[in-house]
C-alpha positions, 0 to 999 in steps of 0.5 A: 794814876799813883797818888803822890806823896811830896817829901821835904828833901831833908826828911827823904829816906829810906822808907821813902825810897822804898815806897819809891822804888817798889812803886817803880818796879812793881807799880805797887803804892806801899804808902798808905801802908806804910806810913801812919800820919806820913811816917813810917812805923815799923808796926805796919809791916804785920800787914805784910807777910814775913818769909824767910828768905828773900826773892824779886821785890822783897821788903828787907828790914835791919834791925839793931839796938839803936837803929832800923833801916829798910831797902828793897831785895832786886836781883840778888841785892839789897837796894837801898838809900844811904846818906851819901846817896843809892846803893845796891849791896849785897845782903852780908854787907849789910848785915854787918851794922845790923843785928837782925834783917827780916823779909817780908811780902806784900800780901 
């Protein structure tokens, strides 16, 4: 059995919608590591192996000055939480608030 993180609704996000949803589709529980103390830290993804291009089940991170967001590459698309709610975008949608969007495998 999965251990289970129970998040307070109002700090649900994206880092937790991507330990959700790669849980769900893989059966991989990403939380111990991804989050330090309960939170993300973009530091834990050197324990992932950064690629270059995604395929199934690739972690997608977006990066810009003020600001980072991570989804999850399915099928051709990126899925992903925003605050209105789950999208699932193709990666040049995205890439339009972003600078920087770098991939990586779970190892």
């Amino acid at each position: 059995m999965w251990n289970t993180i129970i998040y307070d609704a109002d700090k649900y996000c994206c880092e937790h919608f991507l330990i959700d949803a790669y849980k769900h589709y893989t059966g991989i529980y990403l939380a111990p590591k991804l989050l330090t103390r309960g939170f993300f830290n973009v530091q834990n993804l050197r324990q992932f192996e950064r690629v270059h291009a995604p395929s199934q089940h690739t972690i997608v991170l977006f990066r810009d000055k003020n600001k980072a967001h991570v989804g999850l590459w399915i099928d051709g698309r990126v899925l992903h939480l925003e605050p209105h709610g789950v999208v699932w975008q193709p990666l040049d949608y995205i890439k339009r608030d972003f600078e920087r969007v770098t991939f990586y495998e779970v190892i």
